[in-house]
C-alpha positions in Angstrom: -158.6 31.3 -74.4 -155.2 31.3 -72.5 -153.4 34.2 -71.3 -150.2 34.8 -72.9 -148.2 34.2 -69.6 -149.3 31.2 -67.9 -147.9 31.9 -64.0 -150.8 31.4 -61.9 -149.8 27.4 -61.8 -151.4 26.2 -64.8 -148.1 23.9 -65.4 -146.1 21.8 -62.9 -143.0 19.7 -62.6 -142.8 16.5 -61.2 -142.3 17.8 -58.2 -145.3 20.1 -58.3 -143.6 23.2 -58.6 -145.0 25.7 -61.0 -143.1 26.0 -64.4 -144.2 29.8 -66.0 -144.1 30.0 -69.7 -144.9 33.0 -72.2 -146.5 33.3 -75.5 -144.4 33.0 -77.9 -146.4 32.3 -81.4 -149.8 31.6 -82.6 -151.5 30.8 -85.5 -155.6 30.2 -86.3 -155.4 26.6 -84.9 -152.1 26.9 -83.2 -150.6 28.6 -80.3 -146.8 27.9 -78.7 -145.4 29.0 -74.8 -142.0 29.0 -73.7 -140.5 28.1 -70.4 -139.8 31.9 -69.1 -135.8 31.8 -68.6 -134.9 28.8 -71.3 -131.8 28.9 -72.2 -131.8 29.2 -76.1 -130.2 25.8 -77.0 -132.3 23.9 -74.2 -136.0 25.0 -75.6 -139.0 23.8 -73.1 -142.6 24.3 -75.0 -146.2 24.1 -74.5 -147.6 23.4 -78.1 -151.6 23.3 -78.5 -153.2 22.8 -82.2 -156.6 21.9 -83.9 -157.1 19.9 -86.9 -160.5 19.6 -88.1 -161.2 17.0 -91.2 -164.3 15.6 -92.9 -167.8 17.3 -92.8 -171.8 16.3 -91.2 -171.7 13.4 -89.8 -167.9 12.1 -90.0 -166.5 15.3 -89.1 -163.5 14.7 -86.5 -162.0 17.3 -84.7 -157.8 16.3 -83.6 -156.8 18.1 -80.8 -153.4 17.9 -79.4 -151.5 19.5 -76.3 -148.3 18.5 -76.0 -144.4 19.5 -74.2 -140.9 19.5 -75.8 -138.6 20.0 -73.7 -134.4 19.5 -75.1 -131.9 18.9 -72.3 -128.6 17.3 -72.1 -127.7 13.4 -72.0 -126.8 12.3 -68.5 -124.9 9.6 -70.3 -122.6 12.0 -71.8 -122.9 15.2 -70.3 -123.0 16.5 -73.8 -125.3 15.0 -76.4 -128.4 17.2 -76.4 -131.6 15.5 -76.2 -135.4 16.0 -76.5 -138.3 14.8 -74.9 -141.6 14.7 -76.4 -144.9 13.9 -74.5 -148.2 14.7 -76.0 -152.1 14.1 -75.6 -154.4 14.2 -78.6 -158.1 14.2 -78.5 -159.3 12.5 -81.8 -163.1 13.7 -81.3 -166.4 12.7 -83.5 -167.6 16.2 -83.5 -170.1 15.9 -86.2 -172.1 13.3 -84.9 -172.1 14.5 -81.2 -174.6 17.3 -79.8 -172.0 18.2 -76.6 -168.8 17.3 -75.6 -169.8 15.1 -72.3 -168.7 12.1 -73.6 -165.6 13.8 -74.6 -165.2 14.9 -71.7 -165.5 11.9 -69.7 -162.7 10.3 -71.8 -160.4 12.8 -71.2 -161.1 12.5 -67.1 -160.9 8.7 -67.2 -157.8 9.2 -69.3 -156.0 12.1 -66.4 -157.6 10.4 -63.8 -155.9 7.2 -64.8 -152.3 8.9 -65.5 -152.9 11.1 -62.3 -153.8 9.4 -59.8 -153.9 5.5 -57.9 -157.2 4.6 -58.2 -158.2 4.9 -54.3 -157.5 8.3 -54.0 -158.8 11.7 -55.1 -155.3 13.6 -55.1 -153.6 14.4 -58.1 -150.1 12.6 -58.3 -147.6 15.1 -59.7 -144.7 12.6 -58.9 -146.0 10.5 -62.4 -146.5 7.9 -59.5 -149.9 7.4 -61.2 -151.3 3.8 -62.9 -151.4 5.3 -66.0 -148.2 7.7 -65.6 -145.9 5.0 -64.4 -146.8 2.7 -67.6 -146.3 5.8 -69.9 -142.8 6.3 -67.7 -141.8 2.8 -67.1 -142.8 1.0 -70.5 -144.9 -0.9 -68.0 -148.0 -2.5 -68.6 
């Protein structure tokens, strides 16, 4: 379970300074931080749900973490805009006895965004294979 304030650099920018948020709602499956000192018409959020569906065997678990964050154009200087970037975990859970393999798909899939292959350090920069493509529309 998180803490309600997340300070202890749990989140970072780009340039790997820590961004704090608070707790602001939650729900059974739900929970949603905001950036501490938002301004109220440029909202920056941490949203984590669940979804379970389906029962034994084909039961599937849909996780997703994910950021908003609404900021204005640079184009106009006026337009307010919103960015949305989100990972969801779309899990067999009724047919697996552990979450290993999960596990391992969520590494190759942060270790692939994060990082250049070569190298062990965690690329904050969005320098990364798999950042740049997300970024960049590359492939």
């Amino acid at each position: 379970m998180l803490s309600n304030t997340l300070n202890t650099n749990e989140v970072k920018n780009a340039a790997g300074t820590e961004i704090e948020f608070n707790h602001l709602s939650n729900s059974e499956r739900a929970r949603v931080f905001y950036q501490i000192g938002e301004a109220p018409a440029l909202t920056h959020r941490l949203l984590i749900n669940h979804q379970e569906i389906g029962s034994g065997l084909t039961k599937r678990r849909r996780s997703r973490v994910g950021f908003t964050k609404t900021v204005i154009s640079t184009v106009d200087n006026v337009t307010p805009v919103t960015i949305l970037v989100y990972k969801v975990v779309d899990a067999p859970i009724g047919a697996l006895l552990a979450s290993s393999e999960i596990a391992n798909v969520l590494a190759e899939s942060m270790s692939f965004e994060a990082s250049l292959g070569a190298t062990t350090t965690i690329l904050y920069d969005c320098t990364g294979n798999g950042a740049a493509c997300l970024l960049n529309g590359s492939l």
